[in-house]
SEPAVEX-930752 format. One line per field, with one value per residue (C-alpha): residue number from 0; x, y, z. Coordinates in steps of 0.001 Angstrom, whole numbers, plus 524288, in hexadecimal, padded with zeros to 5 digits. Each point is the difference from the previous one (the first is absolute). Layout:
# residues N
seq NUM_... $
c1 X_... $
c2 Y_... $
c3 Z_... $
***
This chain:
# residues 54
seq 0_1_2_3_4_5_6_7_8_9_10_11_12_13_14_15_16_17_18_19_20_21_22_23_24_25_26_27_28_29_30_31_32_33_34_35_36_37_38_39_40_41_42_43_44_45_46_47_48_49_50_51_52_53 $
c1 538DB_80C29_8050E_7FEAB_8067B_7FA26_80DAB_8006B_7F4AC_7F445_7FFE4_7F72F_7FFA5_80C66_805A3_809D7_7FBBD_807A9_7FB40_8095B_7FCE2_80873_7FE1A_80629_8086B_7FAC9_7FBD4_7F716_80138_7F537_8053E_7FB2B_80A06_7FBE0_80687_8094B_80A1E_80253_80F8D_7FEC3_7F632_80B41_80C2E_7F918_7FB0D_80D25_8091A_7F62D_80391_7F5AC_800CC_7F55B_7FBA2_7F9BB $
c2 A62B1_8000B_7F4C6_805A9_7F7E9_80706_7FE8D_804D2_804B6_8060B_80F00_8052D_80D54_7FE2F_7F6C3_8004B_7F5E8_7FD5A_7FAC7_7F6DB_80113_7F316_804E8_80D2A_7FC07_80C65_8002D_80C65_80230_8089C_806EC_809B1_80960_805BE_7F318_7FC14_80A1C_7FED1_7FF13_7F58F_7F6ED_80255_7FD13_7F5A8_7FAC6_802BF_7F849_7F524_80031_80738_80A76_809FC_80832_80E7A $
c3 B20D8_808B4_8090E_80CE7_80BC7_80CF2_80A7B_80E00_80918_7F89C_80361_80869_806C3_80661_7F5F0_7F60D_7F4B9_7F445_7F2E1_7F881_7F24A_7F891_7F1A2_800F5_80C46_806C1_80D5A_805B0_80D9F_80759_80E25_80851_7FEE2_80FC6_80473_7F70A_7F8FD_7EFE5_80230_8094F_7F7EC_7F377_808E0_80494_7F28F_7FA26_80A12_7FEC1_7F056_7FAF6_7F5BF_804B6_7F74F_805C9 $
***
């Protein structure tokens, strides 16, 4: 079974939430994409370091 680590705020209907998984080093972020555009999350994951993959 993977290692998950739970960061950041839980989602909820108007939350983003994020699941860290530390085995595979993947994260999998869940958005509402009515608030928040795809670009901006991957500019924003990317100039924090991030490799996103879409």
């Amino acid at each position: 079974m993977p290692r998950h680590d739970r960061r950041g705020p839980r989602g909820g209907p108007r939350r983003p939430s994020a699941v860290l998984d530390l085995e595979t080093k993947r994260t999998t972020v869940r958005y509402d994409p009515s608030r928040v555009e795809e670009d901006a999350l991957v500019t924003t994951l990317t100039d924090a370091g991030y490799a996103p993959a879409t």
